[in-house]
Structures are given as structure tokens and as C-alpha cells.
C-alpha positions in Angstrom: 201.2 134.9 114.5 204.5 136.0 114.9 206.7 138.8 112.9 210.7 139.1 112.2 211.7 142.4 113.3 214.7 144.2 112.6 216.8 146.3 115.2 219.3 149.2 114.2 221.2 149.7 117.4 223.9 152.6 117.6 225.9 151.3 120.7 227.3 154.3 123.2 230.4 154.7 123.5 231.5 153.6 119.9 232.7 157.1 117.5 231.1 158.7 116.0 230.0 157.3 112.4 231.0 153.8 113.6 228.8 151.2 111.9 225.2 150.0 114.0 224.5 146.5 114.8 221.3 144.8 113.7 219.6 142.5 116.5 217.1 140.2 114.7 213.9 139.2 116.5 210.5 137.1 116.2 208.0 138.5 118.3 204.7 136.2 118.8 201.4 139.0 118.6 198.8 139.1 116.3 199.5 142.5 115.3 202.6 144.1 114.2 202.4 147.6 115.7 202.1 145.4 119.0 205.0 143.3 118.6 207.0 146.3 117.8 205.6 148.4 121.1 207.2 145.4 122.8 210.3 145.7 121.3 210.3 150.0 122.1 210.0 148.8 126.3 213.3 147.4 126.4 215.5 150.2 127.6 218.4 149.1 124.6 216.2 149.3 122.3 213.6 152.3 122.9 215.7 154.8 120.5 216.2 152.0 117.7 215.0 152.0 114.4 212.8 148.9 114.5 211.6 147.4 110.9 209.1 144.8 110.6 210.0 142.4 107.5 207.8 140.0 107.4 205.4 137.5 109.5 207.2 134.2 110.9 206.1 130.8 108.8 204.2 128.5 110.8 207.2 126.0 110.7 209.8 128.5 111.8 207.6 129.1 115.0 207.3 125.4 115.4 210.7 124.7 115.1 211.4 126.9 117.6 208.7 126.6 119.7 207.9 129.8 120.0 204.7 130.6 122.4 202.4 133.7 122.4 203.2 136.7 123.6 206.9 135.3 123.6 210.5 137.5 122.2 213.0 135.4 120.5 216.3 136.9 119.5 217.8 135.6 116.6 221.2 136.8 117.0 223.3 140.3 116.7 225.2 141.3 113.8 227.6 144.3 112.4 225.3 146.3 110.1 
């Protein structure tokens, strides 16, 4: 199993009111709360608001060969 997770990251340094970026992730656990406790240890991302959307198709895990246990980022975007 693996679950797209949503990252709301408020950079330091921008002003105050600026607009967050969203960082978009598949983490491969079988539980949600554990992908997302994964997620909270990196040091960028600990004071995020992390949302889980949805669990990964098997083909999009496939395709991407992602393994167990494994982060993949999916890019970062302007909120």
C-alpha cells in the first residue's frame, strides 16, 4: 500500500501572508497515520499541514516502482 500525501509548507523568510507551497508525496506503509509520522521527521516538514488524499493505485506504484517503506516526491508547487 501506498498513500498521496499533501504538504502545506509556509517557507521562512517569505512575508508575511505570502502564498504556501504544496509538496506532493507517495509514501509506501500500510497505514496512513504511519506514512504521515514519516513525513512529520523531516525537519521541513515537521510544522506542515500534512493531508492524506487518497491510497496510490497499484499501477501508479508500478510505474514508479515504488518499494516499501519508500518516500517519493512528486514535485512542489505555488499553493
Amino acid at each position: 500500500m501506498a498513500w498521496h500525501i499533501i504538504a502545506e509548507i509556509h517557507p521562512v523568510g517569505r512575508e508575511s501572508g505570502a502564498s504556501p507551497f504544496r509538496e506532493y508525496f507517495v509514501v509506501a506503509m500500510t497505514q496512513p497515520e504511519h506514512a504521515v509520522e514519516s513525513l512529520r521527521m523531516r525537519k521541513d516538514l515537521s510544522e506542515s499541514k500534512l493531508t492524506v488524499v487518497g491510497e496510490a493505485t497499484p499501477a501508479f506504484i508500478e510505474n514508479f516502482n515504488i518499494k516499501e517503506d519508500e518516500i517519493f516526491s512528486a514535485g512542489l508547487y505555488a499553493a
